[in-house]
N, C-alpha and C positions, 0 to 999 in steps of 0.2 A: 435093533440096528447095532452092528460093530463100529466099536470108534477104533482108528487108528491110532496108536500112540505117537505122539508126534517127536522126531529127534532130531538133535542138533548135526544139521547137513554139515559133512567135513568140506572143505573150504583148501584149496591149495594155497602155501603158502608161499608167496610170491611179493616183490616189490609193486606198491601203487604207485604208477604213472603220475596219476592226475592228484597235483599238490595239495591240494583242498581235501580233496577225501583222505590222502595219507594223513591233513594235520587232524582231522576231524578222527580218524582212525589210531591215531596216535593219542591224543588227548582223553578219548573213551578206555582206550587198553591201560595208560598209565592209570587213570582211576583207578580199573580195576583193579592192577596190581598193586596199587597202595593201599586200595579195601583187603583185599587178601593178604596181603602183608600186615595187619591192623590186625583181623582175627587171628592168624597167626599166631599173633604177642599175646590175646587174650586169650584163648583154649587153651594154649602150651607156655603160658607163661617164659616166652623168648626173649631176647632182647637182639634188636633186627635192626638192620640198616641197607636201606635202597636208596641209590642215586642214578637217575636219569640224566643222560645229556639229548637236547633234542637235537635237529639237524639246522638249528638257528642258533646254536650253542647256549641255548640255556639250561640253565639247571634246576633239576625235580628233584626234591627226594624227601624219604618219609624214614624216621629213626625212633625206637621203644626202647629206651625214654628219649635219646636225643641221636642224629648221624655222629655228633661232636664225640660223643659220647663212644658209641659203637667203634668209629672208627680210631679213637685213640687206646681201646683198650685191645682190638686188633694189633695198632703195634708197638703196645705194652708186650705182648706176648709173641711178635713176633721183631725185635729187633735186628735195623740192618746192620750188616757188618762193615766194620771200619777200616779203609786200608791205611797202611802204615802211615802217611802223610795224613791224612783226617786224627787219624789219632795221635799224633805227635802236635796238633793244630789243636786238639782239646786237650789234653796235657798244658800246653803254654797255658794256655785260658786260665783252666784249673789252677796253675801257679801264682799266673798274675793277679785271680779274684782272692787267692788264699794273701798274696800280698798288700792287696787292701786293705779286706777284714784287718790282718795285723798293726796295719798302719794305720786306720780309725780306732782299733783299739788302742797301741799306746797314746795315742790322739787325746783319747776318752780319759784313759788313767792320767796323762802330764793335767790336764784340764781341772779334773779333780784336783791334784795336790795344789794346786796353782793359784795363791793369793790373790781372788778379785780385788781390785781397786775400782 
């Protein structure tokens, strides 16, 4: 007897109607993509990050080693650019924190030479 090989029927891809089977439908596929995302990191030694929003606004996501991680070193390497008013706005900052420091340090040193009673 011939066995037939069995294959995966293509499937058009279309929005689901009916809410139930999309969240049901939703919920299996993110698995999945978090599974494959998972081996991923383990065969190829990657460092991954996926974030899901659902259509209830919650959030999914799955990160090797962490999303925290992934996505701050994304924009270690890609940072935004600053218009002249943002950077004129961190320059002050920068002034004023540098005038602190100076002002707890002589703070520090008058302290020291400064005969407790």
């Amino acid at each position: 007897m011939v066995r037939k090989l069995s294959r995966r029927q293509k499937i058009e891809i279309k929005r689901i109607h009916n809410e139930e089977a999309r969240q049901v439908c939703f919920s299996k596929r993110r698995n999945r993509l978090f599974k494959k995302a998972s081996k991923l990191t383990i065969l190829c030694g990657t460092e991954l990050g996926v974030v899901v929003f659902s259509l209830a606004s919650k959030v999914f996501s799955f990160g090797h080693p962490t999303v925290d991680a992934i996505v701050n070193r994304f924009f270690a390497g890609h940072p935004q650019p600053l218009n002249m008013e943002e950077l004129q706005e961190f320059e002050r900052q920068l002034v004023e924190l540098r005038n602190n420091v100076v002002r707890r340090a002589d703070q520090l040193l008058h302290e020291s030479f400064v005969p407790k009673q």
